[in-house]
N, C-alpha and C positions, 0 to 999 in steps of 0.2 A: 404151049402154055403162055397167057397171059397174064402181067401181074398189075394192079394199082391204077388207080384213077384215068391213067393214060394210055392204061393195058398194053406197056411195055414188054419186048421178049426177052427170051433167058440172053440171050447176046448181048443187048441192051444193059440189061438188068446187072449183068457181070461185069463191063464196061464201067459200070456207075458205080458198083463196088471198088473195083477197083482203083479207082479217081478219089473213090471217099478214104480208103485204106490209105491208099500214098499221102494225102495229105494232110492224114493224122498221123501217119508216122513222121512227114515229115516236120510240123510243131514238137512231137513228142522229143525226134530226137536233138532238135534243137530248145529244150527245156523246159517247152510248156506244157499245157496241156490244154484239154477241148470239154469244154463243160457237158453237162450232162443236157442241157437246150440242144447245144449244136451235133451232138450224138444222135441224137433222138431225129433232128434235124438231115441229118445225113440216113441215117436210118430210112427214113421215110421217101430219098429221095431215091437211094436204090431201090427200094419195091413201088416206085411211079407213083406215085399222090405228087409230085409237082415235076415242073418242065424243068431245065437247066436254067433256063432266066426266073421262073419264080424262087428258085431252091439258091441261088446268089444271089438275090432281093432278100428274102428271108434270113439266109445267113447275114447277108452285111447290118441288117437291124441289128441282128443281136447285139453285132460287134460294137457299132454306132451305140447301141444302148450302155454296154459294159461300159467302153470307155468316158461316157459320159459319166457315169455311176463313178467310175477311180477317178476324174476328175476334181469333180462335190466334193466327194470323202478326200482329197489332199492330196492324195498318193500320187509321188512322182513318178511320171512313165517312161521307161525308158523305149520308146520309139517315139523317134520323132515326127514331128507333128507333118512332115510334109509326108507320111509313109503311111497316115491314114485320113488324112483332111480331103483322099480323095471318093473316100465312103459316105463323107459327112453329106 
């Protein structure tokens, strides 16, 4: 069985789950959490609609975009700036 744009397999398919699992857990267990964009965004990447490079180009917008949004609005961030200046 194939799934998604790429027509990815169940090995594949489970591989990329599990890469999106770990790395939600691991924001989670370090305090934050993963917006419902980048859910939706990981969702999509395990049933194949995009490759590993378009599916890190898409996420890193999001993040590029958030963070510019907490910028505007004032809000002091606590990571510093050399920890994402390299997304920008």
């Amino acid at each position: 069985m194939f799934f998604g744009k790429y027509r990815i397999d169940e090995c594949e398919r489970n591989k990329r789950m599990n890469c999106v699992n770990y790395a939600t857990a691991s924001v989670e267990l370090s305090g934050g959490s993963i917006s419902p964009a980048l859910k939706l965004l990981g969702q999509m990447y395990v049933n194949g609609q995009f490759t590993p490079e378009e599916y890190q180009y898409r996420t890193e917008r999001l993040v590029q975009i958030r963070l510019r949004k907490l910028k505007v609005s004032g809000i002091k961030l606590e990571i510093p700036p050399s920890e994402y200046s390299a997304i920008s």
